[in-house]
N, C-alpha and C positions, 0 to 999 in steps of 0.2 A: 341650309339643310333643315333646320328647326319650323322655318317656315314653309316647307313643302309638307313637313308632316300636318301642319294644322292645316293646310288650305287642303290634302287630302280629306282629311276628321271632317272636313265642312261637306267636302263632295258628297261622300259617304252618307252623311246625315238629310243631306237634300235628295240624294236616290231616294234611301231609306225610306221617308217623310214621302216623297211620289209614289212611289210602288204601295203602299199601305192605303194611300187614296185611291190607287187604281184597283186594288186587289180586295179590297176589306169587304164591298157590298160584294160579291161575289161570293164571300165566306159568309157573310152573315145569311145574304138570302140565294139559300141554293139554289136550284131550278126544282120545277115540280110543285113549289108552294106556293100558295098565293101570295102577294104581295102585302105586306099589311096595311090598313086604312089609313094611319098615319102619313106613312110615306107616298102614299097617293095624294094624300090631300095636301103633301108639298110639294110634289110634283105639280099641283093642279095651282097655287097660290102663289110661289117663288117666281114662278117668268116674271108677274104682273108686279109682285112686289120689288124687284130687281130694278125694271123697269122706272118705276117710281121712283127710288132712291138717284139712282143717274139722272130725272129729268132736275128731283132738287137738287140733288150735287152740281150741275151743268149749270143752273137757272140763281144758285145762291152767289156770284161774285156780283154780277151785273143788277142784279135784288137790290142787295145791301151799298153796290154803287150807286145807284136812282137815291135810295133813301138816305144815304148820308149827304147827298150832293144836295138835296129839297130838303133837308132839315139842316143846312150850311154849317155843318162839319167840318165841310173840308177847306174852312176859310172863309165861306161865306160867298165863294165865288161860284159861280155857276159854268161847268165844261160846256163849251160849244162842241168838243167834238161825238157825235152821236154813236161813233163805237162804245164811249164811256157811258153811256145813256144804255145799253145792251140790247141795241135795234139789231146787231149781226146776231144773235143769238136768237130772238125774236122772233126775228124772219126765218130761218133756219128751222125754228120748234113751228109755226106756219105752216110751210113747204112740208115737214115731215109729214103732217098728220093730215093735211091735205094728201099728199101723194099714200099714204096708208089706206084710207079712207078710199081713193080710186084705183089701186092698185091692189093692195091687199097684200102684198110683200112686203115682209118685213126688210128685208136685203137689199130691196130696191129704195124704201123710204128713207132706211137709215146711212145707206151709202151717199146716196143723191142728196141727202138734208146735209150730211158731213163733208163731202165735198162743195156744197155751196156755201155751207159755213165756211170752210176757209179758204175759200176766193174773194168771201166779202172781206175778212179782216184782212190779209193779205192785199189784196187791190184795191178796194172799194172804200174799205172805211179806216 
């Protein structure tokens, strides 16, 4: 019973914590006022810089895997297999921005880059 009451306190707290994210700018900026400059100019920087952060996030395992494998780290041996080398990743960051570039969809670039990412680690490599 003791542990129904905490794992309630936790529910409670995570509503809490979402309703306050949903609700807050609405309190802060009413309708009727202009938006302030600020908040436009995060609106206008954040997609791009978001973006950025997930290409390094995505692109740092197979990085730092190349570079420890060429600077013989890992033994001094060198992997034959080319997933560890981060050609599935590679080819995937490729495709995407090829297909952005002639499509112009975001939805279309990044589903289609993510599904052929993992068809190649999956089957391929």
């Amino acid at each position: 019973m003791k542990e129904i009451g905490g794992d309630m306190l936790l529910v409670a707290a995570m509503v809490a914590a979402t309703m306050l994210t949903r609700f807050l700018p609405f309190l802060i900026f009413r309708g009727g006022k202009p938006t302030p400059p600020f908040v436009v100019f995060l609106g206008k920087t954040l997609p791009y810089a978001t973006i950025g952060l997930l290409v390094v996030y995505c692109l740092k395992t197979p990085i730092l895997s190349v570079a420890s494998q060429l600077s013989g780290q890992n033994g001094g041996e060198i992997i034959k297999n080319p997933g560890a080398w981060g050609i599935p990743e590679w080819i995937a960051v490729f495709a995407v921005a090829v297909l952005h570039m002639w499509k112009k969809n975001s939805l279309i670039s990044i589903g289609i880059g993510t599904v052929l990412y993992m068809v190649l680690v999956q089957a391929v490599f």
